[in-house]
C-alpha positions as CSV (number, residue, x, y, z in Angstrom):
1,X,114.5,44.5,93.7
2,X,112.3,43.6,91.1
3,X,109.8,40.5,91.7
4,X,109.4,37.5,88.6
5,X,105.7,36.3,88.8
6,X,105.5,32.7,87.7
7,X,103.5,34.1,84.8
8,X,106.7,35.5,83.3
9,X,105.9,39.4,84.0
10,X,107.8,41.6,86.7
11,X,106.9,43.8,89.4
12,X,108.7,47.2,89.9
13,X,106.7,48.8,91.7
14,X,103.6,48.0,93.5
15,X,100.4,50.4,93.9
16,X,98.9,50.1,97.5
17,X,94.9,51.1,97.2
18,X,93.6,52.1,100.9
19,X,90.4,52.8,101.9
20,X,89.9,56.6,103.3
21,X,88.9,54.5,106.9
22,X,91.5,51.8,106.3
23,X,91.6,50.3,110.3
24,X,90.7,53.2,111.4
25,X,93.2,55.3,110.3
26,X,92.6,59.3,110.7
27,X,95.9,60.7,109.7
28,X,97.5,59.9,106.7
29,X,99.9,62.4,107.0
30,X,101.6,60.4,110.1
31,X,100.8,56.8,108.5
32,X,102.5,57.7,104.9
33,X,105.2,59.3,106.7
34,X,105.6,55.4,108.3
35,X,105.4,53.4,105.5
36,X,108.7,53.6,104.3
37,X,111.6,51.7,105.3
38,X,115.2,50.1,103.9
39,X,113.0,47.8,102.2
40,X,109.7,50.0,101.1
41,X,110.6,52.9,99.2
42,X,108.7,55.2,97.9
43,X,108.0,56.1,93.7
44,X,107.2,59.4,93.0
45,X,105.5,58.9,90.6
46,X,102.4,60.5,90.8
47,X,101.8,64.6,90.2
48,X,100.0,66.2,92.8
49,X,98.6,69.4,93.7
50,X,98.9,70.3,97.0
51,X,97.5,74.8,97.3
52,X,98.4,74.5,101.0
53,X,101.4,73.5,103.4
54,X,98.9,71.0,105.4
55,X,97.8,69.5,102.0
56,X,101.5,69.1,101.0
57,X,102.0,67.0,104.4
58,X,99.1,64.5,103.4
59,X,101.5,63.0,100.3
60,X,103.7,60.4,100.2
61,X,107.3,61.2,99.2
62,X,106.9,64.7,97.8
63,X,109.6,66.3,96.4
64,X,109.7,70.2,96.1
65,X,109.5,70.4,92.4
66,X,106.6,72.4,90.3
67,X,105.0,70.3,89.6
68,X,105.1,68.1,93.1
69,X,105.9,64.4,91.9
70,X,105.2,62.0,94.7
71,X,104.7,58.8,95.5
72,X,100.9,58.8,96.4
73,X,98.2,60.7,98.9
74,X,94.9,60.9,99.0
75,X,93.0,61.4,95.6
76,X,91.5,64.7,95.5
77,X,95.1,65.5,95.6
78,X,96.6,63.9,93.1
79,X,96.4,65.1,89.6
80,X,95.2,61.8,87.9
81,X,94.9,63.2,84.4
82,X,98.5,65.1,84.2
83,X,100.0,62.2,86.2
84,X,98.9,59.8,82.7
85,X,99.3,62.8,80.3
86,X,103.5,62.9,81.4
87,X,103.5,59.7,81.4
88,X,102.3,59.2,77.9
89,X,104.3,62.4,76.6
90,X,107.9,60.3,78.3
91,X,106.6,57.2,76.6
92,X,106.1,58.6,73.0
93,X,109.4,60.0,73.0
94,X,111.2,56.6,73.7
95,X,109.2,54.8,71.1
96,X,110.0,57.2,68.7
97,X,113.2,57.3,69.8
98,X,113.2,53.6,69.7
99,X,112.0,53.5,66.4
100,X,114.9,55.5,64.9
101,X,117.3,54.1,66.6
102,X,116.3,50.6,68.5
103,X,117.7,51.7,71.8
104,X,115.5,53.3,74.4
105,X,117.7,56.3,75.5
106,X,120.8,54.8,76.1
107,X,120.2,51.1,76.2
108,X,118.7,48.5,74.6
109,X,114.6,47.2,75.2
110,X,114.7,43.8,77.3
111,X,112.1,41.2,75.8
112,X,109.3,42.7,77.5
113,X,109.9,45.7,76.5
114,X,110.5,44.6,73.1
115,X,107.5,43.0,72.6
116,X,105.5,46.6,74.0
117,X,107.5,48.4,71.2
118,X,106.6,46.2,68.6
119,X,103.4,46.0,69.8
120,X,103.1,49.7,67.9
121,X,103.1,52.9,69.8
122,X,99.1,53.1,70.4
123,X,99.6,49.9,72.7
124,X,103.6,51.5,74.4
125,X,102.1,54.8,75.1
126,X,98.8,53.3,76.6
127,X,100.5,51.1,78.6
128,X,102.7,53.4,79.9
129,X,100.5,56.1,80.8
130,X,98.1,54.0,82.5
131,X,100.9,52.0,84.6
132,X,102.3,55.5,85.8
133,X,99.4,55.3,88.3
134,X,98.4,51.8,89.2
135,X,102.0,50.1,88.7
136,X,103.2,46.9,87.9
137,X,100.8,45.3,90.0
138,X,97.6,47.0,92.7
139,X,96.6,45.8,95.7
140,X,93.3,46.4,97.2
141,X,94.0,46.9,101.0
142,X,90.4,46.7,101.8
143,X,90.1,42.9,100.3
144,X,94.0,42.5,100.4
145,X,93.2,41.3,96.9
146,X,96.6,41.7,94.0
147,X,95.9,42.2,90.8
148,X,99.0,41.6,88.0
149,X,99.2,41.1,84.8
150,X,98.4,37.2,84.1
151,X,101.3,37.2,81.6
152,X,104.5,38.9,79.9
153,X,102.5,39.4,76.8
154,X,101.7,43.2,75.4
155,X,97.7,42.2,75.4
156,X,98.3,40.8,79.1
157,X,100.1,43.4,80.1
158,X,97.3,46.2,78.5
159,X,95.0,44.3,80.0
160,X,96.5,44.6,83.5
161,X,96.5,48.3,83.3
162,X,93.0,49.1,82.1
163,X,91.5,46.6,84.7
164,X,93.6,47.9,87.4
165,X,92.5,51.5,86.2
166,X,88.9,50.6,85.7
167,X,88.7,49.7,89.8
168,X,90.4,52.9,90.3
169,X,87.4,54.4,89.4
170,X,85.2,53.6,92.6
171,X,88.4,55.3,94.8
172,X,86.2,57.8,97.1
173,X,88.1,60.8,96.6
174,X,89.8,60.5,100.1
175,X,90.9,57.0,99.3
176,X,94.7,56.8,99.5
177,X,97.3,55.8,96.9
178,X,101.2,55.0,97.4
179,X,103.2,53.5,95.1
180,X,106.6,51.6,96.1
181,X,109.3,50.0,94.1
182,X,109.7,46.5,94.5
């Protein structure tokens, strides 16, 4: 169920950032397989790749596709760089399908969406392949600190992203990611 922030933007799905040593936890294959629950669900959205069974078992949510889409792991796992690069690819083709025929797929944009669109396809595509990873909003579990956009405006929302990416980039490679809808 999506979440309205008082600043006008909504949550869909929230990015949980864990230290490798987060309270002492050893074995992220037993925690992730914990974290989800009628409430918590997991968004496979991230690409990984796993070369072993036991590798496989360290991600959140995997499904058995090639390539595996889950919903987080530890980072030497995940494939960052294709996770963004699909992202972008999906985006492109709804703007452009949006620009021919105002409807994205099957529907029509909301205002937020809208106002991405509009924005131009540089600013759609960006946003969406940088969101694909750190979500709607990205919580530091080692500070408990959230970070969200501070409004529902294009700029706001950009801004969101590339901050939230840009503390991505200290993540140790065994830090953990999981992404869940809201």
């Amino acid at each position: 169920m999506p979440i309205n922030l008082p600043t006008g933007a909504t949550v869909r799905t929230v990015t949980f950032w864990y230290p490798a040593d987060f309270l002492g936890i050893t074995d992220w294959a037993t925690t992730l397989a914990c974290l989800f629950d009628d409430d918590l669900g997991p968004e496979q959205r991230m690409l990984a790749l796993p070369t072993t069974r036991r590798t496989r078992t360290l991600l959140a949510a995997p499904t058995n596709a090639d390539p595996i889409r889950c919903a987080g792991g530890p980072l030497r796992l995940l494939d960052i760089a294709a996770t963004g690069a699909l992202a972008a690819r999906e985006a492109g083709t709804r703007h452009d399908g949006w620009s021919a025929t105002a409807r994205v797929g099957t529907r029509r944009p909301g205002r937020v969406e809208s106002a991405l669109l509009q924005a131009g396809r540089h600013s759609y595509v960006t946003y969406h392949s940088l969101r694909r990873v750190v979500g709607d909003a990205l919580v530091t579990m080692r500070t408990g600190a959230w970070l969200y956009p501070a409004a529902a405006s294009p700029q706001a929302l950009l801004d969101h992203v590339q901050q939230a990416t840009a503390r991505l980039a200290d993540a140790a490679p065994d830090d953990v990611l999981v992404t869940v809808r809201a």
